[in-house]
C-alpha positions in Angstrom: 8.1 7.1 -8.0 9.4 5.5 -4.8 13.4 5.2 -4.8 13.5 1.6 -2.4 17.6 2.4 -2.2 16.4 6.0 -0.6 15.2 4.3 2.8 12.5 7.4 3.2 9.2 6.9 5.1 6.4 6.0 3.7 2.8 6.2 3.8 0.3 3.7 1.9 -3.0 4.2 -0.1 -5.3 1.7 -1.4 -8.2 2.1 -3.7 -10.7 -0.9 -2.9 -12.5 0.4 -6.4 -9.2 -1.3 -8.3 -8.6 -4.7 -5.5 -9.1 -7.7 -7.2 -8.5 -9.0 -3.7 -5.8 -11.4 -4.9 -4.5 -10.9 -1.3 -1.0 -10.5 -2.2 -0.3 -7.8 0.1 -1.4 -9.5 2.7 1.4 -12.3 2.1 3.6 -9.9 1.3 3.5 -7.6 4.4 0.3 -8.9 6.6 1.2 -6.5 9.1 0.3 -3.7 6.8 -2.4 -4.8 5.3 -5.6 -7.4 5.7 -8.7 -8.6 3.3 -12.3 -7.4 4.7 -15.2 -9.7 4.2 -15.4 -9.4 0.4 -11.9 -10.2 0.4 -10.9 -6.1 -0.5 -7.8 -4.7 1.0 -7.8 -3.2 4.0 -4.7 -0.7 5.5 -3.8 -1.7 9.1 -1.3 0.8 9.0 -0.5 3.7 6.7 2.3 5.0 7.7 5.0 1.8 6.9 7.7 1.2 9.6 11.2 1.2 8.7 11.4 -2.9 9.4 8.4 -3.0 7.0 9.5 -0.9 4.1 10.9 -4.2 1.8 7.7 -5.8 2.8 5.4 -2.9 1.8 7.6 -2.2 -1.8 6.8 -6.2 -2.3 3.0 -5.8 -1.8 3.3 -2.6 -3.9 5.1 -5.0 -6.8 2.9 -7.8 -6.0 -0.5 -6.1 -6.4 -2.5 -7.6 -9.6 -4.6 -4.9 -9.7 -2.3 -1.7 -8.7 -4.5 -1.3 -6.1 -1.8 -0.1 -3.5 -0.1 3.4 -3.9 3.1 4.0 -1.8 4.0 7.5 -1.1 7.8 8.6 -0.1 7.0 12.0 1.4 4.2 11.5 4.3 4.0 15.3 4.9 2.5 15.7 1.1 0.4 12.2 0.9 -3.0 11.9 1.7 -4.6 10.8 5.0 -5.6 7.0 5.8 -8.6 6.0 3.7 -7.9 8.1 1.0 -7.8 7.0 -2.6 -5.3 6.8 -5.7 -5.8 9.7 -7.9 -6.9 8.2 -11.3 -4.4 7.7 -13.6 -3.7 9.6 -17.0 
């Protein structure tokens, strides 16, 4: 679980399996994220800038689907383009 008081970095993942492609995150932080041609998330950046982190926790909220997974510890995340781990 992401503290948003903790003001860690973060690192994004999105599961295009899950979008809806309600384009949420895209209002929500469009420097972080965009729609591809079936309207499917897409991660401009993974790694979320400190000026971004409120934006990034709102698409995170946002998201219909759960689609977007935000990670507090980039060291122990997985790489851009990798996928939520299924829930339980």
């Amino acid at each position: 679980m992401v503290n948003p008081a903790s003001g860690g970095a973060l690192r994004l993942v999105a599961d295009t399996d899950v979008c809806a492609g309600a384009g949420q995150c895209v209002r929500a932080a469009p420097e972080l994220f965009d729609q591809d041609d079936d309207g499917l998330v897409v991660l401009l950046a993974a790694d979320v800038p400190a000026a971004s982190r409120a934006r990034a926790l709102d698409a995170l909220d946002l998201c219909p689907s759960g689609a977007i997974g935000v990670r507090e510890n980039p060291e122990s995340s997985p790489a851009r383009g990798d996928r939520i781990p299924p829930g339980p």
